[in-house]
N, C-alpha and C positions, 0 to 999 in steps of 0.2 A: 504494500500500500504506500503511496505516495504523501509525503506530508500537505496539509492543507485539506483531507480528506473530510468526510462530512462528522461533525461528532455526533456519537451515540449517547444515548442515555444512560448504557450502564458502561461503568469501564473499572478495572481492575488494578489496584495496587498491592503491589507482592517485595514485602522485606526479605532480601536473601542476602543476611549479614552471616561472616565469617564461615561464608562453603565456597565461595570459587578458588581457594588456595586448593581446595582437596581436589579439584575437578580436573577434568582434561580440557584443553583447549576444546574441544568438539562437543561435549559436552556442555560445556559453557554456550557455546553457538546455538547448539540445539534447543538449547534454553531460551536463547535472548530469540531465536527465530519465533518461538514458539508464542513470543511474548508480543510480537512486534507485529503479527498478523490481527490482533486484538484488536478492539473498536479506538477510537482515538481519545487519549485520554488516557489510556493503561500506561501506568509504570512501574517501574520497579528503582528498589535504591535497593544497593550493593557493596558490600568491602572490597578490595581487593588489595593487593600487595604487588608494589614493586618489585623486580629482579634484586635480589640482595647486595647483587654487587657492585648495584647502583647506591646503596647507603654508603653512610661513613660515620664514623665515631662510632658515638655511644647507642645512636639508632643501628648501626649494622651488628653491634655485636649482641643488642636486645633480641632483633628478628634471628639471627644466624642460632642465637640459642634457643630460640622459641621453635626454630625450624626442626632444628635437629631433638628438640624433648619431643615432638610431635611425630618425627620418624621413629624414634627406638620405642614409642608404643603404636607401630604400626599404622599412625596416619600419616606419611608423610604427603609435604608439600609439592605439589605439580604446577600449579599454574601462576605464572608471576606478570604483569603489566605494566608497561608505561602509559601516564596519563593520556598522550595522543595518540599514542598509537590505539588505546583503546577504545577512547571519542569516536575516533576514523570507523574505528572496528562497528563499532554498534549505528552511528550512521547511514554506513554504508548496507548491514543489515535494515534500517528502515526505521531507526529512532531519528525523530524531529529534535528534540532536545536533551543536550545531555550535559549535565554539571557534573563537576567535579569536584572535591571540597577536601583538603589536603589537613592533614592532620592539626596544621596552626590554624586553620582559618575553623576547624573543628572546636579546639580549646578555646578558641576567642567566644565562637557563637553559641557553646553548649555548657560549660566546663569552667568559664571566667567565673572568680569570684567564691568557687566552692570552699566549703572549710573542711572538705573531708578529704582532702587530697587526691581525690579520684580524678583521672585527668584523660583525654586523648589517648590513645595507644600510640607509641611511635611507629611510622613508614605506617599505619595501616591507613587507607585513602576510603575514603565515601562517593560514592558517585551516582546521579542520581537518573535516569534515562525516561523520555516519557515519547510515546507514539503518537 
């Protein structure tokens, strides 16, 4: 479907926080294809993760342990992004809009001000795609 299509009255939003690191690329596709045939208006918002070896400092060695505690109990991590290139990605599938919202602009808008310490997760990205 083309963007600018007619909007429906019912349309669908879908949280799919912290599962595309486990998935395959194709899987991931399958998903978003699956998502992006929907009436207009459907979206979804998603985590996803940077290639590792895109971080540095204290963010690469957060994720690099979080990756590797998550392999030795048999989940490991498959699938990694960069912000454009994944824009392009889901686009090009047939999302009209897609944000992305990077872990400081996360803390700023969600997270500023807490007294409990709880903060952003580092390198993890949000992004948000809509048909």
């Amino acid at each position: 479907m083309a963007c600018g299509h007619a909007a429906s009255i019912s349309t669908t939003f879908c949280s799919w926080l912290g599962v595309t690191v486990y998935l395959t690329e194709e899987a991931i596709d399958t998903t978003f294809e699956f998502l992006a045939r929907l009436p207009r208006g459907t979206e979804i918002v998603f985590t996803y993760i940077p290639p590792l070896e895109t971080l540095s400092g204290v963010d690469a060695e957060v994720m690099t342990f979080a990756s590797q505690s998550a392999a030795s109990v048999g989940e490991p991590w498959i699938s990694f992004f960069l912000p454009a290139q994944l824009e392009t990605r889901l686009r090009r599938i047939g999302f009209c809009e897609v944000i992305d919202l990077p872990p400081e602009e996360a803390q700023e808008k969600y997270f500023k001000g807490r007294r409990d310490g709880l903060g952003a997760p580092p390198s993890v990205r949000l992004m948000r795609a809509i048909v």
